[in-house]
N, C-alpha and C positions, 0 to 999 in steps of 0.2 A: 490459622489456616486461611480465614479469608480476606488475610491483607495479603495471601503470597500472589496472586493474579496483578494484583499493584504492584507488587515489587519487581515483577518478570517488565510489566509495562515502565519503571522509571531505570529498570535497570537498561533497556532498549535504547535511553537515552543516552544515562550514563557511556552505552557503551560507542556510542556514535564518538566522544569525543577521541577515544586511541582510535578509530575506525580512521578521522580525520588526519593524524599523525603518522599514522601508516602508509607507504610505499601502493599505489593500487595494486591490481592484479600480482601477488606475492602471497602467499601462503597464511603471512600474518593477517592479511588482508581479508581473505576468503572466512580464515579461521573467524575471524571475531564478526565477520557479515552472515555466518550460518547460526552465531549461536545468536546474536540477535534477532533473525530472523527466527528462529527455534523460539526465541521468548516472547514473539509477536504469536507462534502456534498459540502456544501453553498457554498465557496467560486469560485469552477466550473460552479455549475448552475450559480451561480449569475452574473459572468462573462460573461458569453455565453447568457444571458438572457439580461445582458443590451447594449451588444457587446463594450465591456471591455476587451474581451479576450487580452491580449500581450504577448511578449516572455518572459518578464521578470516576469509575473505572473505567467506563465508555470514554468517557473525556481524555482520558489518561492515555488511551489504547491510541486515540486519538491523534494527541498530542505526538507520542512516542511513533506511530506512522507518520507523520509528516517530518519528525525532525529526522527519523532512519533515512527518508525518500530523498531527503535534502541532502544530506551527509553523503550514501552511497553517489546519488547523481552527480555531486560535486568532483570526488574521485572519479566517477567511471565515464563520465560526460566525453572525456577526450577521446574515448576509446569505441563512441560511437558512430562508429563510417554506416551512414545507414544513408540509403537514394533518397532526394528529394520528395518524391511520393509517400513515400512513408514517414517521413518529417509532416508532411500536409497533414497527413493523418495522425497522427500523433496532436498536431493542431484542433485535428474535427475535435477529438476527444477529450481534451482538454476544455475545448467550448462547450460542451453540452455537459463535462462535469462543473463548468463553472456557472451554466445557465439552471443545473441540478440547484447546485448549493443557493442562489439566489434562490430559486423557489422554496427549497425546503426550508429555508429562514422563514420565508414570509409564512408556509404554513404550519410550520411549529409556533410560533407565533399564535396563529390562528383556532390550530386542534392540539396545540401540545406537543406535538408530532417531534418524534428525534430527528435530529439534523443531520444521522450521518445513517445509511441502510447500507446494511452487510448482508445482502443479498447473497446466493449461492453465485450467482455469475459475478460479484464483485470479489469474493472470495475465492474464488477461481482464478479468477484476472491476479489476485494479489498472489497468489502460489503459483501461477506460471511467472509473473513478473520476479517473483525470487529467485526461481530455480532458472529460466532463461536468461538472467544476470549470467550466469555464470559460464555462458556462453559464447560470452564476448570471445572475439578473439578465434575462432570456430569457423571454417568454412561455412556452416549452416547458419551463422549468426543471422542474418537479415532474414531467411523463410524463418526460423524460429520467431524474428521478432513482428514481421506481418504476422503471422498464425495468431500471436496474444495480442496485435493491435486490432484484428480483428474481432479477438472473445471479449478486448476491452472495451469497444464500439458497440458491441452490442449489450453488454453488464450496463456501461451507461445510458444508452436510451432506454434501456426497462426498469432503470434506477431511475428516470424520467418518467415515463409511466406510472409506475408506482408511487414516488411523489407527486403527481397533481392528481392520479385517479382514488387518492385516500381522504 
């Protein structure tokens, strides 16, 4: 039971590579981005639920977000006709999550501190960022995607806060 939070998290991986193989926006496509997404849920709660939680599942959870993020963006990248504006912003956000990660190195470092906060507004951000995927293509797409670029701007400056005020 609590290697299955691991195996939902390597399987996240795994599944990125048919994710890669596959046609975007197509059925197959959606199919195998919900149930990875679905294993990025599970594998958290399940953790924490059966107190499973470890570093090295963190690491993993980790890991497996970033390869999903790459994978999905490489596919759907094309498909993003979003205004200048929102591109900038997307930019802010990107800088204050990399200016994040530089400090939370140096104070883990420092206090031990984890490197990576799953804050409620970062968690937020990562559940509207799934489900508003799925939007592309949508007359609503771009208010959809300002609405989470804004919840994202804000997840990461109090993901800032929270790193240097601990």
């Amino acid at each position: 039971m609590k290697r299955v939070p691991n195996l939902l998290s390597m399987s996240r991986i795994v599944l990125c590579l048919p994710l890669l193989l596959v046609d975007a926006m197509t059925v197959p496509f959606w199919t195998l981005y919900v149930i990875a997404g679905l294993t990025d849920i599970l594998d958290g709660f399940l953790a924490r639920r059966w107190g499973v939680e470890s570093k090295l599942g963190a690491r993993l959870d980790s890991l497996a977000d970033f390869v999903f993020v790459i994978a999905v963006g490489d596919k759907l990248f094309p498909y993003l006709k979003l205004p200048a504006a929102l591109w900038m912003m997307i930019g802010l956000i990107a800088l204050v999550k990399m200016v994040n990660a530089i400090s939370s190195f140096v104070m883990k470092h420092r206090q031990g501190q984890s490197p990576f906060l799953h804050t409620k507004a970062n968690k937020l951000t990562g559940f509207l960022l799934f489900v508003g995927m799925m939007t592309i293509g949508q007359s609503y797409f771009v208010p959809v995607a300002w609405m989470i670029a804004c919840i994202a701007l804000f997840a990461a400056i109090q993901e800032g806060h929270f790193i240097r005020s601990k």
